[in-house]
C-alpha positions in Angstrom: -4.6 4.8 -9.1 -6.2 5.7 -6.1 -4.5 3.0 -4.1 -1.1 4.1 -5.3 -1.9 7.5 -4.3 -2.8 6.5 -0.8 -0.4 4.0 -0.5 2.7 7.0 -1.4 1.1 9.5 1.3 1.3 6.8 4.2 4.5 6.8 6.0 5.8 3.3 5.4 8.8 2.8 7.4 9.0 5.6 10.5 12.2 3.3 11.9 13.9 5.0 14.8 16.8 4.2 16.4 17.4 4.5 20.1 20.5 3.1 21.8 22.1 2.0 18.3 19.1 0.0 17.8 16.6 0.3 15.0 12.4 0.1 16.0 9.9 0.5 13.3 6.4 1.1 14.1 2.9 -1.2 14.6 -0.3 -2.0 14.3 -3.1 -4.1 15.5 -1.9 -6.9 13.2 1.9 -6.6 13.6 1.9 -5.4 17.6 2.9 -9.2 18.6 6.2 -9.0 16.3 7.3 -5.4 16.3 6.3 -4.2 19.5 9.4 -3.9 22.1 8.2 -3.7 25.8 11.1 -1.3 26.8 10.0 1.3 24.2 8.0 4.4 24.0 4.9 4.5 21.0 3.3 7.2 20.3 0.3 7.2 17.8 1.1 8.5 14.3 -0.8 11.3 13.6 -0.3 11.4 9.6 -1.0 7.4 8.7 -4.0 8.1 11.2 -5.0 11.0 9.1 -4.6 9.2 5.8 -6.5 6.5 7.0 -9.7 8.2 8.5 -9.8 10.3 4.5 -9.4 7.5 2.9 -12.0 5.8 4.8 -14.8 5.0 1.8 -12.0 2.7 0.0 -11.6 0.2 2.7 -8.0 -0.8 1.8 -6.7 2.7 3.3 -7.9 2.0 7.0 -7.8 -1.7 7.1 -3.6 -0.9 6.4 -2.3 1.8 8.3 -4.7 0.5 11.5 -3.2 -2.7 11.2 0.7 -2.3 10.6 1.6 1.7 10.5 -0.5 3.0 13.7 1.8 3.4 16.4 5.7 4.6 15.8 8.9 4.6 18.8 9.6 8.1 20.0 12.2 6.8 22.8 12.8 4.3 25.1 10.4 3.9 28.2 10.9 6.2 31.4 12.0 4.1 34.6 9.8 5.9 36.8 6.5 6.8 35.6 6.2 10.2 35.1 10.1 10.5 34.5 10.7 12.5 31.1 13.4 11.0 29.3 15.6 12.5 26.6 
């Protein structure tokens, strides 16, 4: 029941699409398959959150360190430092 209830909290799917393409997000596990070079990650605040609470159960962390950690926010600037919209 507990794992349920964790498993409900964490965000499973934060896809995003930029340029009529859609990115989901990563972890340390997944980061060879999902990551794109040419976009933007930002960590995700709320599976990071869920997991450091739910730290005591062992599945919580182990999971949303290893394939819900980081999620696209936009592509990459050109020119570092460039904010892009």
């Amino acid at each position: 029941m507990v794992f349920a209830i964790i498993f409900s909290l964490v965000d499973m799917s934060p896809t995003k699409v930029i340029d009529g393409i859609e990115y989901s997000d990563y972890g340390f596990f997944n980061e060879s398959d999902k990551k794109n070079p040419n976009i933007q990650y930002e960590p995700n605040t709320t599976n990071i959150v869920i997991g450091a609470l739910f730290f005591e159960t062992g599945v919580a962390p182990f999971y949303v360190f290893g394939y819900h950690l980081m999620e696209p926010v936009g592509p990459k600037p050109k020119i570092p430092g460039q904010v892009v919209q």
